[in-house]
Structures are given as structure tokens and as C-alpha cells.
C-alpha positions as CSV (number, residue, x, y, z in Angstrom):
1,X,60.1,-66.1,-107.8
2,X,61.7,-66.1,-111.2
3,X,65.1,-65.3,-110.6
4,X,64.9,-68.0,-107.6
5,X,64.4,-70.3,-110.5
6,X,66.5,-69.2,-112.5
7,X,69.2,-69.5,-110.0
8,X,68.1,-72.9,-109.3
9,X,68.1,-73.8,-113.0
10,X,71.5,-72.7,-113.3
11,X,72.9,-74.3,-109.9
12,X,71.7,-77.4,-111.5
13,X,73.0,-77.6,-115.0
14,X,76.4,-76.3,-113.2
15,X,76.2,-79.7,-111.1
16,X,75.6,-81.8,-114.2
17,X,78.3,-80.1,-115.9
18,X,80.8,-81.0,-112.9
19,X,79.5,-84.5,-112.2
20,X,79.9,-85.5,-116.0
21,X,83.1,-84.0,-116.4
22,X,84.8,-85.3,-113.7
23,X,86.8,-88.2,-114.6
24,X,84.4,-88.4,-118.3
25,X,85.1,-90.2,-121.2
26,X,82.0,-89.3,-123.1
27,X,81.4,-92.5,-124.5
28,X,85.0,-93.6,-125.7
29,X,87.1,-96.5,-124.5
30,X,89.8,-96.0,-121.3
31,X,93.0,-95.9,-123.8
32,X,95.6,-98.3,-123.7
33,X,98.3,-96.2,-125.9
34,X,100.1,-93.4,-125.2
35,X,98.3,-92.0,-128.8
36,X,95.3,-92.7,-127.3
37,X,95.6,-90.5,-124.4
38,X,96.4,-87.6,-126.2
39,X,93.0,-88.1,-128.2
40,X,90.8,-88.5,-125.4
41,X,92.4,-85.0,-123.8
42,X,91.4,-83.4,-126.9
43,X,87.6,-85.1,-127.5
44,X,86.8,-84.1,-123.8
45,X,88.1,-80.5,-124.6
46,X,85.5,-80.8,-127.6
47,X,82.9,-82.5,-125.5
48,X,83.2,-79.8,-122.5
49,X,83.0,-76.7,-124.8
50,X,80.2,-78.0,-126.5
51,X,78.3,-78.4,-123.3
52,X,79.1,-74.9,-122.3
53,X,77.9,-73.2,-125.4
54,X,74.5,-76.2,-125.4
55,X,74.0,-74.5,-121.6
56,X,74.8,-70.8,-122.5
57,X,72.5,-71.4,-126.0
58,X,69.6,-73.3,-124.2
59,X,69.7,-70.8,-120.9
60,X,69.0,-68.2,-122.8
61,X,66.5,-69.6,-124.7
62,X,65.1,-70.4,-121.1
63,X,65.3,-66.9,-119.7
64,X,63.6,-66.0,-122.7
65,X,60.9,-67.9,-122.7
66,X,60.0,-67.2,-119.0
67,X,61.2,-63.5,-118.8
68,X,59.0,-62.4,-121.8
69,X,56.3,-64.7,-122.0
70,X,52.8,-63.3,-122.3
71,X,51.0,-62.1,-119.1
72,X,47.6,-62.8,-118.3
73,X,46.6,-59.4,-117.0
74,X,47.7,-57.7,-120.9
75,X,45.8,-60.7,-123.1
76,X,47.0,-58.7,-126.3
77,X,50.7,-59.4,-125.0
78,X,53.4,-56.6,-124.2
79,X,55.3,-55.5,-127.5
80,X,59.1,-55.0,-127.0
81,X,61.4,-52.4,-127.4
82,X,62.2,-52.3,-131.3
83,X,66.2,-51.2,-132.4
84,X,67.7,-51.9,-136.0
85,X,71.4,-52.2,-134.3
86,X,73.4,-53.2,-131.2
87,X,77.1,-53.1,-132.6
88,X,78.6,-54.0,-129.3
89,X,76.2,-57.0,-128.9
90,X,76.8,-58.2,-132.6
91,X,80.7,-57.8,-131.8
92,X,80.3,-60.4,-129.0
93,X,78.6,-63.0,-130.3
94,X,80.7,-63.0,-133.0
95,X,83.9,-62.5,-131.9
96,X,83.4,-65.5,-129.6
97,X,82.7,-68.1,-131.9
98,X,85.6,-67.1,-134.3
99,X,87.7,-67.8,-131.1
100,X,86.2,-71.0,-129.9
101,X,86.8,-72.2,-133.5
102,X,90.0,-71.0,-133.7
103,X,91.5,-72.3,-130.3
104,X,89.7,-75.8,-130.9
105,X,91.6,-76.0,-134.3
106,X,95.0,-75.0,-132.6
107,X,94.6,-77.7,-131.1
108,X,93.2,-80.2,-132.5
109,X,96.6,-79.3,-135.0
110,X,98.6,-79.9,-131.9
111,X,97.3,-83.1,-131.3
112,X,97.5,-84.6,-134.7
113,X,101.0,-83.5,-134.5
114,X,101.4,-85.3,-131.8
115,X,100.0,-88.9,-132.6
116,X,101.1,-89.2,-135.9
117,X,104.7,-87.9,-134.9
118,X,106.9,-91.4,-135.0
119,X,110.2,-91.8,-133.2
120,X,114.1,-91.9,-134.8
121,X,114.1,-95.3,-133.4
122,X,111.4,-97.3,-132.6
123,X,111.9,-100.2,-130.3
124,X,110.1,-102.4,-132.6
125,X,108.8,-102.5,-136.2
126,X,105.8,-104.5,-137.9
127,X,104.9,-104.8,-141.2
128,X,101.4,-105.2,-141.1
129,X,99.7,-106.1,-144.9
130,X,95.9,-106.1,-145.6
131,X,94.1,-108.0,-148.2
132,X,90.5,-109.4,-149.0
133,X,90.0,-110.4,-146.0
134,X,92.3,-111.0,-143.7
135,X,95.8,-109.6,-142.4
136,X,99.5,-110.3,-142.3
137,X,101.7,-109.6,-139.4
138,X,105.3,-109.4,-140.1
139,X,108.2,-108.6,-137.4
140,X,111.0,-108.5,-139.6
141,X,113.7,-108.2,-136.8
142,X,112.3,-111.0,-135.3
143,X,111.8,-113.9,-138.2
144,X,107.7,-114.0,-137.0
145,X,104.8,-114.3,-138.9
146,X,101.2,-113.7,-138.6
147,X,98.6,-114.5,-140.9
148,X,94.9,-114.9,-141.3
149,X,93.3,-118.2,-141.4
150,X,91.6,-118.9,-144.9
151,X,87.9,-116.9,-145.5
152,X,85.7,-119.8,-145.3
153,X,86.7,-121.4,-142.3
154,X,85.0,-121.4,-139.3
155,X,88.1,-120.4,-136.9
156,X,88.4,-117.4,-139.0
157,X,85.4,-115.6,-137.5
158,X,86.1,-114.1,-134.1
159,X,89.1,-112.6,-133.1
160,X,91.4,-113.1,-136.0
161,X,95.2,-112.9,-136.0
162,X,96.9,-111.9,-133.0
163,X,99.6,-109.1,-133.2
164,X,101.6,-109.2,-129.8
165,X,103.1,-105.5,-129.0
166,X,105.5,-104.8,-126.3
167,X,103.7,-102.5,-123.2
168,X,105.9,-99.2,-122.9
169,X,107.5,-99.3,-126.1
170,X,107.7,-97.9,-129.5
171,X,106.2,-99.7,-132.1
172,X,106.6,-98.5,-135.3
173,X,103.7,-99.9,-138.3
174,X,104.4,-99.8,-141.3
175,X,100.6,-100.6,-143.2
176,X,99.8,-101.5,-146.4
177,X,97.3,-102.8,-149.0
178,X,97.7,-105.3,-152.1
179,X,94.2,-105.1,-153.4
180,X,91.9,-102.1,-152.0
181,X,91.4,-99.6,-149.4
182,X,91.0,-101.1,-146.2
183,X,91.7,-99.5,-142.8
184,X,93.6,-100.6,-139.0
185,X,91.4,-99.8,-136.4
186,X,92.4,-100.8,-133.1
187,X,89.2,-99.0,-130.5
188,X,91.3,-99.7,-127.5
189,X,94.0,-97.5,-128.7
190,X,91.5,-94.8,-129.9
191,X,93.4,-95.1,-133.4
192,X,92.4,-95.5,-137.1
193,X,94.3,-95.7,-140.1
194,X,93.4,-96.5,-143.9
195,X,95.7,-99.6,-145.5
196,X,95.7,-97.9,-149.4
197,X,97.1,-100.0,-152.3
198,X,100.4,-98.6,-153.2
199,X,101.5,-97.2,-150.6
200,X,103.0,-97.6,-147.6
201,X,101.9,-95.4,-144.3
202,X,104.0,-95.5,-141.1
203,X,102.9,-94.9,-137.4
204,X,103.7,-95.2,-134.1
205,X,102.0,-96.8,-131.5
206,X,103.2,-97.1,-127.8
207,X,101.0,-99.8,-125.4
208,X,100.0,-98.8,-121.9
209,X,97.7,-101.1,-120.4
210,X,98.7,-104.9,-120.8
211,X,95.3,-106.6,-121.9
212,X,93.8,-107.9,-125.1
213,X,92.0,-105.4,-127.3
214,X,90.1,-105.8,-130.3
215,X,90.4,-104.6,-133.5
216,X,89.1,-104.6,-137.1
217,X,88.8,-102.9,-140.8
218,X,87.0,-100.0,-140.5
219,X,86.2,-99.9,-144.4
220,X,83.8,-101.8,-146.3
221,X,86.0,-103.6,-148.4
222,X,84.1,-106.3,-150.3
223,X,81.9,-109.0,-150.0
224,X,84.1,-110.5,-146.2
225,X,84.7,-107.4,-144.3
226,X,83.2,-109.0,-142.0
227,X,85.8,-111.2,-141.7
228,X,88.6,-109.1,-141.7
229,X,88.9,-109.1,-137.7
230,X,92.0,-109.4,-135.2
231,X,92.9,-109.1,-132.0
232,X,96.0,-107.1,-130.2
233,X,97.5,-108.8,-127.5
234,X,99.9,-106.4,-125.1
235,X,102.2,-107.7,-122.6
236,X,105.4,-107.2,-120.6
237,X,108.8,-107.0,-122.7
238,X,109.7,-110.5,-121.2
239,X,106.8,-112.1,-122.1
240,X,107.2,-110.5,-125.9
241,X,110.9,-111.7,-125.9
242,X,109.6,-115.0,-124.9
243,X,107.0,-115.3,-127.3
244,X,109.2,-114.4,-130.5
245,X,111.6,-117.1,-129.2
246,X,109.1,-119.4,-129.4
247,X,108.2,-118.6,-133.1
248,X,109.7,-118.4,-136.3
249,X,108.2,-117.7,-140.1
250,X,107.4,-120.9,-140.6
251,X,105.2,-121.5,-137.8
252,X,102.7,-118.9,-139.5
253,X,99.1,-119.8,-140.2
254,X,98.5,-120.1,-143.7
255,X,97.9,-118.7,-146.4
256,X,102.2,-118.3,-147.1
257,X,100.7,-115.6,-149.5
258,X,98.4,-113.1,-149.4
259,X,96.1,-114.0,-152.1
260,X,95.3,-112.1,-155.4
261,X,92.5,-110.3,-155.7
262,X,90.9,-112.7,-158.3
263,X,91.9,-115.7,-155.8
264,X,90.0,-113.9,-153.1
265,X,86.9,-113.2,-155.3
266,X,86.8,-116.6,-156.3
């Protein structure tokens, strides 16, 4: 009767394990960059792993629990077997977890390596400058650019500034700060990266899925973080050609100029 159960218990979490791994996300977003897919490989091999040790941990505990509870024929309860040492048992459930740690680092190594690797020669480069609170989109190459309405207006809550990438290529970003930390988060490319004042940080990012995604800073920054919001629109190369023909510099929203940190505080 108890190793029926038993059997049962484990055909079932073995059934949950393969229904929730197939195809799973485990809570994050379908990824629209090429990044992004390489991030979600490596959460689900976190996700997985964990729910193999949380079934081997809790089965146990299960097995336990029925195979040496007390029995009502012996009311004083059967005392166990005592032993000071099982060196082959201590070896194996240490050893493990010393691996599991180590392969999950290899490769969470491997991964990092891989999204923050950026290409000789990106098909297209944008300067993209944070400040209290709002964001500037440059594209150099192309004479466009992209900036935050004023904090105070009504337009500027919602989805900000728009910053139009080109699906299937490089983009290379080149982010930075000119007052305090702040950070480009994009969800929808599973991506994050602080905007720090003097200094410049460059990544690549390469669009997927044509759609529009959201993004925002990820740090609180000051007394508008909240309004420090944007959106990323992605689209076919044609489309992007067409849309930097149709702009230029001087088509930007204003502010011309980021503003100071003591014009933003006022």
C-alpha cells in the first residue's frame, strides 16, 4: 500500500515536471531579441534544476515522513538504527551540489559571454542619453533625433519616446548618463543595463519579433522616475529606411538639450 503510493506520488510530480517544462517560460516574457533568447535558455535551465532538487528534497522528506512514522501497535514509537558516520552517503550529497553549482556557473559564464559580446560591425548605432527624467535617442549615421517631451506635461506619461530598431539586425547602444545612475530596461528583450554618469557602456541588441515593446528605468532615480518611460518600436529594414528618411534632427521633440540637473530639480 505504501510503495503503491509512493509510486503514484512520484508518477505524478514526474507529469507536472513534463507538463510545465514543455514549451515553459516560468513567468518571463516570449523574447523578441536574439539576447533575449539566450537568457531565457539559461533561466529555464535554472528553473528545471531547481524543480528537480525541490522534488528529490520534498520526496524524501515525503518517504520519510510515511516510511517511519509512528505505528499504532508500538505507542512508545520504534527507535532507529543509531551510526556516527556514512562516508559514502556524506560523499554524495556533497559532491552533487558542488557540481550543480559548478555546471550552473559555467554556464551562466557562457551566457553572459554571449549577450554582452557586440559585433566588429554593427548594422546600426544609437546613442541613447539618460537624464532626470526622460531619454534622448540619437542615430548619428542617420541625422535623427529622439527626445523626451518636458516632465510636467501630460503627453509625457505613457509610453514615452519611441526608439525604432531594425528586426534582424545589429544594433549597437551606446548608453549614458549626465546626472545619476539610471538604467535601460527593455522586458520584451529580457535585457537591463545601468546608464552611469561618466561613462559610456556599449551593447548589442538584435530584434526578432516586429512589434512594440515597452520599456523603462529600472532605477529609482529621483523624485519622476516615474516618468522616465519609452517605448521600442521594431520593424522591417524598409520600414526603418523609410522612417529615417522621413526625419531629421530638427524634427526632434524638445527639450534641444538634456537639462541640468539643477534645471530638472527645479
Amino acid at each position: 500500500m505504501k510503495r503503491g503510493l509512493l509510486v503514484r506520488a512520484a508518477a505524478f510530480a514526474a507529469l507536472s515536471l513534463l507538463a510545465v517544462s514543455c514549451g515553459a517560460r516560468y513567468g518571463m516574457p516570449d523574447p523578441a531579441s536574439k539576447q533575449g533568447e539566450a537568457t531565457l535558455d539559461l533561466w529555464n535551465v535554472f528553473m528545471i534544476a531547481g524543480i528537480v532538487v525541490a522534488l528529490i528534497v520534498y520526496g524524501l522528506i515525503a518517504w520519510s515522513i510515511i516510511r517511519y512514522r509512528r505505528r499504532r501497535s508500538d505507542p512508545e514509537g520504534a527507535r532507529g538504527a543509531s551510526f556516527r558516520e556514512n562516508l559514502p552517503l556524506e560523499i554524495v550529497y556533497t559532491v552533487i551540489p558542488i557540481v550543480i553549482v559548478v555546471g550552473l556557473f559555467f554556464l551562466s559564464v557562457g551566457t553572459e559571454n554571449e549577450v554582452t559580446a557586440v559585433a566588429p560591425d554593427p548594422d546600426l548605432v544609437v546613442n541613447v542619453e539618460a537624464f532626470a527624467w526622460g531619454w534622448r535617442f540619437t542615430y548619428p549615421e542617420q541625422g535623427v533625433e529622439v527626445v523626451s517631451e518636458p516632465v510636467g506635461n501630460d503627453d509625457a506619461v505613457g509610453e514615452g519616446p519611441e526608439l525604432v530598431l531594425p528586426s534582424g539586425q545589429t544594433t549597437r547602444i551606446v548608453l549614458t548618463s549626465n546626472d545619476t545612475i539610471h538604467a535601460f530596461w527593455v522586458p520584451g528583450f529580457l535585457f537591463k543595463r545601468d546608464a552611469i554618469p561618466g561613462r559610456t557602456t556599449e551593447f548589442d541588441v538584435t530584434p526578432t519579433t516586429e512589434g512594440t515593446y515597452h520599456g523603462a528605468c529600472a532605477e529609482l532615480c529621483g523624485w519622476n522616475h516615474a516618468y522616465m518611460t519609452f517605448h521600442v518600436t521594431v520593424v522591417s529594414p524598409e520600414e526603418f529606411a523609410a522612417w529615417t528618411a522621413s526625419q531629421s534632427a530638427s524634427s526632434a521633440v524638445l527639450p534641444a538639450t538634456s537639462p541640468s540637473p539643477e534645471e530638472a530639480a527645479a
